[in-house]
Each structure stands twice: as C-alpha cells, then as structure tokens.
Biopython code that builds the backbone (N, CA, C, O; Angstrom):
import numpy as np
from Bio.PDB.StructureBuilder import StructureBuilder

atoms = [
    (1, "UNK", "N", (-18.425, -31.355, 3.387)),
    (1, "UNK", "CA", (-18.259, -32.775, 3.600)),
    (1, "UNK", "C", (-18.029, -33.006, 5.093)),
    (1, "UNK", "O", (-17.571, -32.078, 5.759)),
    (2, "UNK", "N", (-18.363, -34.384, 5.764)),
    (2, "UNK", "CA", (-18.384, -34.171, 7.000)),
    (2, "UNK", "C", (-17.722, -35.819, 6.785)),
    (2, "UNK", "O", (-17.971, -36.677, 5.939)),
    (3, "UNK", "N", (-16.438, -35.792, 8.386)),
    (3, "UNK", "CA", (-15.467, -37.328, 7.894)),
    (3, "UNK", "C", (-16.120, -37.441, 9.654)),
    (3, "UNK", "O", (-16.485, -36.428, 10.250)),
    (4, "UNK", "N", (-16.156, -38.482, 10.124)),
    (4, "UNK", "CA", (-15.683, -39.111, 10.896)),
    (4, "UNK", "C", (-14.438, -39.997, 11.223)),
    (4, "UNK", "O", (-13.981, -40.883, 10.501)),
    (5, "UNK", "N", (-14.041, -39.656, 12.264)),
    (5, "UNK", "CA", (-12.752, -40.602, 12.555)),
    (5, "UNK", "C", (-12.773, -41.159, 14.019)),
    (5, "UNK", "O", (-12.635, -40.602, 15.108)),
    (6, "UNK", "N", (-13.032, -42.682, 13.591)),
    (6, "UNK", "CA", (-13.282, -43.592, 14.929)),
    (6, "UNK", "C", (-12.437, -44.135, 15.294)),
    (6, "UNK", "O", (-11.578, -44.495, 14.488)),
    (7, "UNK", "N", (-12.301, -44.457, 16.792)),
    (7, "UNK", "CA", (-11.335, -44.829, 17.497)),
    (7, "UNK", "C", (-9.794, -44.798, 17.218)),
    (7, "UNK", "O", (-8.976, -45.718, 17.188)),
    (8, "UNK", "N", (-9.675, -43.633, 17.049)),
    (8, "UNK", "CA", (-8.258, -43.078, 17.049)),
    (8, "UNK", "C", (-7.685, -42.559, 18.278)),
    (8, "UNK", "O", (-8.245, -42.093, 19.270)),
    (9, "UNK", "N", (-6.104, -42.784, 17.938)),
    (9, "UNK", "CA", (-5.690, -42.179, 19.486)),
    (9, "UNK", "C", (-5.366, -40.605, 19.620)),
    (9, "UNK", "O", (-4.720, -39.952, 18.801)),
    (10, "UNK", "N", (-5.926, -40.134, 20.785)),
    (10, "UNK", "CA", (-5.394, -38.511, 20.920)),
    (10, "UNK", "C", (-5.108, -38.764, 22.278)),
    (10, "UNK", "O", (-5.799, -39.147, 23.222)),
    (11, "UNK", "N", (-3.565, -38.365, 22.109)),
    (11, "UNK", "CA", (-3.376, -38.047, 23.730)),
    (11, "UNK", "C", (-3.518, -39.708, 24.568)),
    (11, "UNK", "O", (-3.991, -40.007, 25.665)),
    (12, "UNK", "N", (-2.952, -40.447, 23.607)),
    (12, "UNK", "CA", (-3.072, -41.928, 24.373)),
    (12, "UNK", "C", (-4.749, -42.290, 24.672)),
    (12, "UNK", "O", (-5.183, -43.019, 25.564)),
    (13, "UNK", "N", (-5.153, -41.904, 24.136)),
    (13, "UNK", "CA", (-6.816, -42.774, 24.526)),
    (13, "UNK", "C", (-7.546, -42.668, 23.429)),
    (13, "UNK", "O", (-7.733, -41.594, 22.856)),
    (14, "UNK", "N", (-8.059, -43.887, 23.017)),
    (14, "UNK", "CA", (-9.202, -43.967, 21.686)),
    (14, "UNK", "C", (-10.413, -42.816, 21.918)),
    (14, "UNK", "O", (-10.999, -42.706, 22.995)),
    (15, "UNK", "N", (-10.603, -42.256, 21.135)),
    (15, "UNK", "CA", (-11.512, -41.615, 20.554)),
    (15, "UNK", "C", (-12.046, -41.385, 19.250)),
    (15, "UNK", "O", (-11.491, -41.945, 18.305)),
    (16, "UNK", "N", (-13.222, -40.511, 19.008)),
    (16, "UNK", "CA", (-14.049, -40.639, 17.876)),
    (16, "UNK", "C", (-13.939, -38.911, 17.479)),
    (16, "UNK", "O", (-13.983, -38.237, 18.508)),
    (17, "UNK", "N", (-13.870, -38.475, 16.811)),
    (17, "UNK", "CA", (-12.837, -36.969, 16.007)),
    (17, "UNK", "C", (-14.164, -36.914, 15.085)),
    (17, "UNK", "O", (-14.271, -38.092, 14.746)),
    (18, "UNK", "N", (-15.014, -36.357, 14.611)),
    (18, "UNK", "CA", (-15.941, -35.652, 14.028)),
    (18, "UNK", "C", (-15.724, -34.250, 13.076)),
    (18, "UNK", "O", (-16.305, -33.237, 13.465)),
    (19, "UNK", "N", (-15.017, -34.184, 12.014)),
    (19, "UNK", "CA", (-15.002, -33.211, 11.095)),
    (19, "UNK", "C", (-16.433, -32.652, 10.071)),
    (19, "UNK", "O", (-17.164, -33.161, 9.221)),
    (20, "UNK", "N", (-16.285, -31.299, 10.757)),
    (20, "UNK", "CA", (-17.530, -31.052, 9.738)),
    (20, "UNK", "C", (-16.919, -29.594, 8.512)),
    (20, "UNK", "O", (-16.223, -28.587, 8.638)),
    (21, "UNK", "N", (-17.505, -30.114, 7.646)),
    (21, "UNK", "CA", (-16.542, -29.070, 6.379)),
    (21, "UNK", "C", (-15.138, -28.931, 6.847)),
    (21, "UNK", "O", (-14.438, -29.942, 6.782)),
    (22, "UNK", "N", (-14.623, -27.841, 7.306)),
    (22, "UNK", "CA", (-13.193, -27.672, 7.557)),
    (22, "UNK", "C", (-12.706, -27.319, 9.046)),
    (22, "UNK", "O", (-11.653, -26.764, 9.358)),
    (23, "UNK", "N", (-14.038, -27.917, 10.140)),
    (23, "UNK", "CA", (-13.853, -27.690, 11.364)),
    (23, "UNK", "C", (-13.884, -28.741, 12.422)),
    (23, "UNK", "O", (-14.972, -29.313, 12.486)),
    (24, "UNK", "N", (-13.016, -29.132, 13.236)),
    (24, "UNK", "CA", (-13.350, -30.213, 14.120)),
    (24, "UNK", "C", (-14.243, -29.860, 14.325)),
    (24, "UNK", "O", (-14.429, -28.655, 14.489)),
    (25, "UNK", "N", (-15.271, -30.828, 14.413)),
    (25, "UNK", "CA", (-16.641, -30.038, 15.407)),
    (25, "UNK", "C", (-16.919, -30.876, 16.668)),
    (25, "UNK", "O", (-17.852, -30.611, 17.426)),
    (26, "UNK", "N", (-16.194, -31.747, 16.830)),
    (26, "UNK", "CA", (-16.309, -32.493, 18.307)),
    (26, "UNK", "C", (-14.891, -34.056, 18.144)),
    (26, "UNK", "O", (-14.400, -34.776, 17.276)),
    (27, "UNK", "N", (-14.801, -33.786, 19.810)),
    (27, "UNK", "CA", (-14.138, -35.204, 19.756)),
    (27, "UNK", "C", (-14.508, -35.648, 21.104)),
    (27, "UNK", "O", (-14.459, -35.046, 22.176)),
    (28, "UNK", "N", (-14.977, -37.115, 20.743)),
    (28, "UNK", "CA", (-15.328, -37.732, 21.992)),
    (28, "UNK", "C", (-15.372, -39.226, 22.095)),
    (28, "UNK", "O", (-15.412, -40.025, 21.159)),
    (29, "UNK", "N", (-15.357, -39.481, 23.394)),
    (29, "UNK", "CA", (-15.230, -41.012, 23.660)),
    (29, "UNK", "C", (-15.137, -41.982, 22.581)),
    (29, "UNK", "O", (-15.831, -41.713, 21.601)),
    (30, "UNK", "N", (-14.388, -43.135, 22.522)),
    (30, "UNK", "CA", (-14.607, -43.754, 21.704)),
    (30, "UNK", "C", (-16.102, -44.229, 21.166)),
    (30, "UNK", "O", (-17.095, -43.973, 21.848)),
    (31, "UNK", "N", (-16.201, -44.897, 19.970)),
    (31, "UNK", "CA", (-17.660, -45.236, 19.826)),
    (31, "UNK", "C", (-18.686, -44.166, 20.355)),
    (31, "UNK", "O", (-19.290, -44.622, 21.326)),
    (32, "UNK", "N", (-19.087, -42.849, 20.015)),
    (32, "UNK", "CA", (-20.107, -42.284, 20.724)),
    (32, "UNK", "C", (-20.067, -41.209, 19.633)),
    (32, "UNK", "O", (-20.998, -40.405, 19.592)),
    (33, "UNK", "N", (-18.898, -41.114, 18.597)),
    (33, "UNK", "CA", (-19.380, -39.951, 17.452)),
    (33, "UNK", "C", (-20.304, -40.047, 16.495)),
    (33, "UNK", "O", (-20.593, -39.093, 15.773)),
    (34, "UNK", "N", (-20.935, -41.396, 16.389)),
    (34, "UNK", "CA", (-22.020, -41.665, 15.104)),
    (34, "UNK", "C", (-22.890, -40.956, 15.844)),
    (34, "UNK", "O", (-23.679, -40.312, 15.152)),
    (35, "UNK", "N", (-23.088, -40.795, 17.548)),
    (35, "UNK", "CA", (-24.479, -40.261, 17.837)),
    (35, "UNK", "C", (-24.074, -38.720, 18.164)),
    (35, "UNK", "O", (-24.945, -38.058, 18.729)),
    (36, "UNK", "N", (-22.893, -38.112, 17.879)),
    (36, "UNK", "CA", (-22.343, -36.907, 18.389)),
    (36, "UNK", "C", (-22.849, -36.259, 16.851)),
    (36, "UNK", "O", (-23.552, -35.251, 16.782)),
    (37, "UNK", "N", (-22.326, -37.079, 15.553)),
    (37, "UNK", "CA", (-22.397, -36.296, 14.205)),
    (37, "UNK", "C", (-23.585, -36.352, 13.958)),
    (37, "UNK", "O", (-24.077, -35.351, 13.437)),
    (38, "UNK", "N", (-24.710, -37.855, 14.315)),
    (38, "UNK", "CA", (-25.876, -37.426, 13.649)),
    (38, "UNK", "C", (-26.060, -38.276, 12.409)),
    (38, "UNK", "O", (-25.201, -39.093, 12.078)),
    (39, "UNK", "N", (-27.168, -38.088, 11.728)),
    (39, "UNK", "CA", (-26.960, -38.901, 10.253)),
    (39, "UNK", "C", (-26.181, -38.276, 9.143)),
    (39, "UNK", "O", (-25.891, -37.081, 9.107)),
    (40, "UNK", "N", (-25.914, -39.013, 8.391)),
    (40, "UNK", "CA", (-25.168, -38.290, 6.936)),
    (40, "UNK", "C", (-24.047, -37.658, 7.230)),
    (40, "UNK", "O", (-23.941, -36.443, 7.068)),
    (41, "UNK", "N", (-22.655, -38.742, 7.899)),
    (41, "UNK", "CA", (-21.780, -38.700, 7.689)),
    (41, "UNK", "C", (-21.220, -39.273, 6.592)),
    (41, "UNK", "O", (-21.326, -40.488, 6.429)),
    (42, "UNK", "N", (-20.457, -38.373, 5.570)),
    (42, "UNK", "CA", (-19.810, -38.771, 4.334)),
    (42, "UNK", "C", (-18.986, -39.444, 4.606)),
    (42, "UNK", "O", (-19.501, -40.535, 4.852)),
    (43, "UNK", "N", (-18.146, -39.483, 4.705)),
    (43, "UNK", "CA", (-16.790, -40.376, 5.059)),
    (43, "UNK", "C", (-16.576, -40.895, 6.921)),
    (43, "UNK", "O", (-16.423, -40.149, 7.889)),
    (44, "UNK", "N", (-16.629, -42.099, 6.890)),
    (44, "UNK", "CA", (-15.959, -42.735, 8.365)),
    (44, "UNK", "C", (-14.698, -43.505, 7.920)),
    (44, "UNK", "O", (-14.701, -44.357, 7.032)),
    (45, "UNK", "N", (-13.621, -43.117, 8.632)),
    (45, "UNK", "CA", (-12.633, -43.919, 8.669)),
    (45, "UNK", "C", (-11.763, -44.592, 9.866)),
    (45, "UNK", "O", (-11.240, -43.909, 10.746)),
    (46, "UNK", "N", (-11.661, -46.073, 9.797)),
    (46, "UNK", "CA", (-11.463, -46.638, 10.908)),
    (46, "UNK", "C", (-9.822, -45.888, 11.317)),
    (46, "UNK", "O", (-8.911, -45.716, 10.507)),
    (47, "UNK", "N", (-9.805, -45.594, 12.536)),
    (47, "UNK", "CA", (-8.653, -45.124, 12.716)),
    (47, "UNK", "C", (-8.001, -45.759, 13.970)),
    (47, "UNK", "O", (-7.404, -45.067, 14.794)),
    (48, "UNK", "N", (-8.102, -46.760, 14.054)),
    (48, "UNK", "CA", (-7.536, -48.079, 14.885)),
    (48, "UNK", "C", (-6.292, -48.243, 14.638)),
    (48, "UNK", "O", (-6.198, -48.538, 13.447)),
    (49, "UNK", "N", (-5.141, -48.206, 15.197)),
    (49, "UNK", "CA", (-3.770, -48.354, 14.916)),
    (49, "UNK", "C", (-3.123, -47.063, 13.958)),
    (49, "UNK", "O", (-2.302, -47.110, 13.042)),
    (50, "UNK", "N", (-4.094, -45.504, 14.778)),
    (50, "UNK", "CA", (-3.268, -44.653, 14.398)),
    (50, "UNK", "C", (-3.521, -43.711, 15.512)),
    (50, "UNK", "O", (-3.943, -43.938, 16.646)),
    (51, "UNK", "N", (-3.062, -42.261, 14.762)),
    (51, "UNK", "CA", (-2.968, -41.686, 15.719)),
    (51, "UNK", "C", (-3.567, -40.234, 15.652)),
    (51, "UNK", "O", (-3.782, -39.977, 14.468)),
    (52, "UNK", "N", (-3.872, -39.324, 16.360)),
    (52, "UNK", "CA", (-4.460, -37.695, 15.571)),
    (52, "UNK", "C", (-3.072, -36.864, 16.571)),
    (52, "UNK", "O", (-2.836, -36.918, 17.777)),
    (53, "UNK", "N", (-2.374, -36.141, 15.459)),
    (53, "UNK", "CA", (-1.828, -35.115, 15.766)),
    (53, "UNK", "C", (-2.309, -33.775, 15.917)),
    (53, "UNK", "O", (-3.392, -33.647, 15.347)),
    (54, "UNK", "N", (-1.848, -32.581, 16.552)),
    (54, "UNK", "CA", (-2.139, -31.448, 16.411)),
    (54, "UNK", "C", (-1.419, -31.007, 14.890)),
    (54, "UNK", "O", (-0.526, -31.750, 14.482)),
    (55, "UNK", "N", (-1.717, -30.075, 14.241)),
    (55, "UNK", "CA", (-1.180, -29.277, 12.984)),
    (55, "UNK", "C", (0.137, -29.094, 13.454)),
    (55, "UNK", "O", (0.239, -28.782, 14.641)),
    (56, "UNK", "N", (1.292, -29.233, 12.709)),
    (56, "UNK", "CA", (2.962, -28.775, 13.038)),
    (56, "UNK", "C", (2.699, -27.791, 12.288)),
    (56, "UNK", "O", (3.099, -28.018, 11.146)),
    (57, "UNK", "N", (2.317, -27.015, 12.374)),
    (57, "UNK", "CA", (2.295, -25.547, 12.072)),
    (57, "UNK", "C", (3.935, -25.113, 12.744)),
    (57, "UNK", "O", (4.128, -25.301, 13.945)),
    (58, "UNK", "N", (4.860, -24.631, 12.013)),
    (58, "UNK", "CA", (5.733, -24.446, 12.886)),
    (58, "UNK", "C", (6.765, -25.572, 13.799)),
    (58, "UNK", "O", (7.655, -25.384, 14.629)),
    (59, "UNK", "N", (6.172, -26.783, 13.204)),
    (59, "UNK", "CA", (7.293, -27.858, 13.726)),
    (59, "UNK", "C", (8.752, -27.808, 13.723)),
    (59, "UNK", "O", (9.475, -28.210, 14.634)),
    (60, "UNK", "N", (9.108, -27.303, 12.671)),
    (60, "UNK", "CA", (10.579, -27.015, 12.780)),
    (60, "UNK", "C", (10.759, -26.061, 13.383)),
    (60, "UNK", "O", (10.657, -25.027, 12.724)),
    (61, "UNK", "N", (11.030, -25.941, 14.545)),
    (61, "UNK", "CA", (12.194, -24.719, 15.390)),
    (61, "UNK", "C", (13.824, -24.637, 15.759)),
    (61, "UNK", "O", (14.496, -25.555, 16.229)),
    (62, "UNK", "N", (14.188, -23.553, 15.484)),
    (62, "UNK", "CA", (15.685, -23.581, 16.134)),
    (62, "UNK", "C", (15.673, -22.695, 17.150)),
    (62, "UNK", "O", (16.073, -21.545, 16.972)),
    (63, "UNK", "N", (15.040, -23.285, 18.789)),
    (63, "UNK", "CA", (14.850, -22.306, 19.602)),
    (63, "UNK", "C", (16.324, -21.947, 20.231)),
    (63, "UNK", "O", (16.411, -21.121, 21.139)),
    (64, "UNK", "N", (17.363, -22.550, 19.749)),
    (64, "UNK", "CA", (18.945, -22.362, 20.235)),
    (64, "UNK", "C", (18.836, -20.947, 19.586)),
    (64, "UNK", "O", (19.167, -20.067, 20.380)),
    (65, "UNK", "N", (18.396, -20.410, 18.140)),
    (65, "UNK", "CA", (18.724, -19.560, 17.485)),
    (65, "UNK", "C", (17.920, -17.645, 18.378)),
    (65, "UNK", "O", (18.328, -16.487, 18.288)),
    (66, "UNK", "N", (16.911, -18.165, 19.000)),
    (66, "UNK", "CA", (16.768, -17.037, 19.490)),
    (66, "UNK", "C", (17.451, -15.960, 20.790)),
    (66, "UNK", "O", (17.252, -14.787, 21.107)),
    (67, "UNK", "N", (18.429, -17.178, 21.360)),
    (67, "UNK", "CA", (19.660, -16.423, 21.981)),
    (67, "UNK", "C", (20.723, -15.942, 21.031)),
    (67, "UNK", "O", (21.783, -15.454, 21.423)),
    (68, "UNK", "N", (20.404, -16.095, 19.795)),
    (68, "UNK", "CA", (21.681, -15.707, 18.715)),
    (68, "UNK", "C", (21.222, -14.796, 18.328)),
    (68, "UNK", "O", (22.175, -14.091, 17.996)),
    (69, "UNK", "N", (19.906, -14.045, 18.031)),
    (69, "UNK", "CA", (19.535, -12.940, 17.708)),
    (69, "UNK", "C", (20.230, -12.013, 17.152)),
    (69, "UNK", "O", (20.707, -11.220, 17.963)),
    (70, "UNK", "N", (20.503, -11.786, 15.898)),
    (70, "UNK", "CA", (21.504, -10.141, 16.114)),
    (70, "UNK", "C", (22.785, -10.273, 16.505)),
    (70, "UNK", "O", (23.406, -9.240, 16.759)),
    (71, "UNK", "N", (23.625, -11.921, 16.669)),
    (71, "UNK", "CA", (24.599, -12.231, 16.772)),
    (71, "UNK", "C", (25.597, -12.435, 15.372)),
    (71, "UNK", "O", (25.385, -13.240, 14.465)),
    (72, "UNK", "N", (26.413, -11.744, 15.442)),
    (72, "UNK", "CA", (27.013, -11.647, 13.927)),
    (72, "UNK", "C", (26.459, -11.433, 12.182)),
    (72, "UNK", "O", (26.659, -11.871, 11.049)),
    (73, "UNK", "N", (25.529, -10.295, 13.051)),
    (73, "UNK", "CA", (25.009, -9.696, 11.160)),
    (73, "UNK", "C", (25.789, -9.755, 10.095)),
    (73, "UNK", "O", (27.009, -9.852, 10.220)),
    (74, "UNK", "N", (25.351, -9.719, 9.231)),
    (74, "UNK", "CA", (26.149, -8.938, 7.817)),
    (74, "UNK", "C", (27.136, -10.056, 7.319)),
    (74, "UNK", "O", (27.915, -9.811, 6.398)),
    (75, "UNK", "N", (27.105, -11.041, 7.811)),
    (75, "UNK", "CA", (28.372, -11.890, 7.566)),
    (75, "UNK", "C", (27.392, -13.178, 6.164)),
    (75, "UNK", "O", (26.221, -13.555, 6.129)),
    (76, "UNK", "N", (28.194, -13.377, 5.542)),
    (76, "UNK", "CA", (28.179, -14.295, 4.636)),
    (76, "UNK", "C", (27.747, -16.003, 5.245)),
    (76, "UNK", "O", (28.669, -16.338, 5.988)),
    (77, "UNK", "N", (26.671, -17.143, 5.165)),
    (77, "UNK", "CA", (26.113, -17.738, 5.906)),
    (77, "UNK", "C", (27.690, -18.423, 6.149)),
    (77, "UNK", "O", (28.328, -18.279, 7.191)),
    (78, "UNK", "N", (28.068, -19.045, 5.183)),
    (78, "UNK", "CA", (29.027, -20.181, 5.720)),
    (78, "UNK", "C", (30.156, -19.677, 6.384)),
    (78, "UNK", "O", (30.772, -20.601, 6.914)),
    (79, "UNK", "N", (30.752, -18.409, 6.594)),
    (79, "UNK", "CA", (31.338, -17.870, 7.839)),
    (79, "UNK", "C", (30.275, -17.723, 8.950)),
    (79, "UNK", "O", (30.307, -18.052, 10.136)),
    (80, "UNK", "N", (29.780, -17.414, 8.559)),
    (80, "UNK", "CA", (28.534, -17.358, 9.567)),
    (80, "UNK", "C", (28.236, -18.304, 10.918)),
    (80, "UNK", "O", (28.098, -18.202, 12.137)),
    (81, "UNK", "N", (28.233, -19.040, 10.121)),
    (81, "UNK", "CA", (28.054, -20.800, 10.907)),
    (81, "UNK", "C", (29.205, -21.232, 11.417)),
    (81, "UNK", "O", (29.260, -21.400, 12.635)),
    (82, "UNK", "N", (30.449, -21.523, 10.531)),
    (82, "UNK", "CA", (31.454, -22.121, 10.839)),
    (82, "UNK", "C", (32.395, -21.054, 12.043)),
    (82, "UNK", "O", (32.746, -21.555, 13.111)),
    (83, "UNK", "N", (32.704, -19.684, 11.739)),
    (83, "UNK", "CA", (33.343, -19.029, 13.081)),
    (83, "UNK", "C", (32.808, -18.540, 13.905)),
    (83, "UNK", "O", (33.568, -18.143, 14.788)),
    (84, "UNK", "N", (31.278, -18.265, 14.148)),
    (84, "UNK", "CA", (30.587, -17.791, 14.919)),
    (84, "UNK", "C", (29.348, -18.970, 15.264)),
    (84, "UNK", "O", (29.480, -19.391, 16.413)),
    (85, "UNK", "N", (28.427, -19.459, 14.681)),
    (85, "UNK", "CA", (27.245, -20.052, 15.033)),
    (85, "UNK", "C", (27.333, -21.372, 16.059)),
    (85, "UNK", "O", (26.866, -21.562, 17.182)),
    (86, "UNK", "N", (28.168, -22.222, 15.136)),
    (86, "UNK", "CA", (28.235, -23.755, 15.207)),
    (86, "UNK", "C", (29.312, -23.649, 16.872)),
    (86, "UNK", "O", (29.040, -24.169, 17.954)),
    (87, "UNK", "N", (30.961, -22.486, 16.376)),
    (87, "UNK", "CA", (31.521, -22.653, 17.932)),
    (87, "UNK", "C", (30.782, -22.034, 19.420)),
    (87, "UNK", "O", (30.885, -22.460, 20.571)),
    (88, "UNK", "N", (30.260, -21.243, 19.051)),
    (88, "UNK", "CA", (28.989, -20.989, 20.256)),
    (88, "UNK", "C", (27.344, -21.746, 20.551)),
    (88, "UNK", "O", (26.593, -21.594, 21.515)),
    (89, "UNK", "N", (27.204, -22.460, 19.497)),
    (89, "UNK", "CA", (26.297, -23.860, 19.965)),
    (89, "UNK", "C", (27.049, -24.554, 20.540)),
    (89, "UNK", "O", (26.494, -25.007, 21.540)),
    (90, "UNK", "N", (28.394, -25.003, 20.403)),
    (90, "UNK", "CA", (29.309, -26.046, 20.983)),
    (90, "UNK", "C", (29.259, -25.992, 22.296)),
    (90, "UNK", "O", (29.371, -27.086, 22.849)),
    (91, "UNK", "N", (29.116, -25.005, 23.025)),
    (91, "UNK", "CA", (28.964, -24.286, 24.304)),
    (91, "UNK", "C", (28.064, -24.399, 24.897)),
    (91, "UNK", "O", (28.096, -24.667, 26.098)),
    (92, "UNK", "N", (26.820, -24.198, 24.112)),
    (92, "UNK", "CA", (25.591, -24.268, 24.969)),
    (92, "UNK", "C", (25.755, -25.602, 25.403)),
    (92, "UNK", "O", (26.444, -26.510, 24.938)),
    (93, "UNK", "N", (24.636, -25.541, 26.847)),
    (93, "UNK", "CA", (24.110, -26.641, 27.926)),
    (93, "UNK", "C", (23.069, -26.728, 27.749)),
    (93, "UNK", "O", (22.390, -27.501, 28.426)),
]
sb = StructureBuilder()
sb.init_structure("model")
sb.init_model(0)
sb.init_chain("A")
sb.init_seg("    ")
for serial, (resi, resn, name, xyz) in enumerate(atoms, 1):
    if name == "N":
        sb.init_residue(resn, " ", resi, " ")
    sb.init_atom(name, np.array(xyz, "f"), 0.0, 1.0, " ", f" {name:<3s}", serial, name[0])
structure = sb.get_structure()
C-alpha cells in the first residue's frame, strides 16, 4: 500500500511524506509528492494542522540512571530508591 501525506509539518516546514509499503520513500516540498509518488497512490491524507514525528523508539529515558550504574546492587527496589536512588538524585545539578 502506498499513503501519501501532504503538507505536514517536519521540522517546522510543510511538506509532502510519501510512504511506500513500509518505507518512507521520499519527503519533499510541500505540494510536489503527487509528482514524487507517481500514479496510484492508495491513501492521501491531508496533514494540515499536524505534525510528522520521528519513531520514540526509546522515548522514555532515565539518562540520570546511567551515572547510577552498579550503584547499590542487590538491594530490594523500595530501599533502593528511598536510601540510596532518590537522596543522590537530590544532589544532582
């Protein structure tokens, strides 16, 4: 299946996002993907008053946690947190 997606924002500027099966296959200027995809686009959807994200693959991080590394093993979580984790986040700058 192949979607088009017109005038959407990436990166603050309208553009036209061209999906073919399960691959971007182009993004460009606004208005200019009907002639980028070609005929026999299945799906166009107006995308005016939105927006294209990258994948949050990994959106949630606790990059505080990788200076904690190996900081108080073996311990049970909620000691964990409360005498060790939470009073040495308190600290960080």
């Amino acid at each position: 299946m192949s979607i088009l997606i017109e005038r959407v924002l990436v990166g603050g500027k309208e553009r036209d996002i061209y999906v073919d099966g399960n691959e971007i296959a182009a993004i460009t200027e606004a208005g200019r993907g009907r002639a980028t995809a070609g005929v026999g686009v299945d799906v166009v959807i107006d995308g005016r008053h939105k927006a294209a994200i990258p994948g949050l693959f990994n959106g949630h991080t606790h990059a505080a946690m990788t200076l904690l590394r190996g900081y108080a093993d073996d311990m049970p979580l909620h000691a964990w947190l409360t005498t060790k984790i939470w009073p040495l986040e308190a600290k960080m700058t």
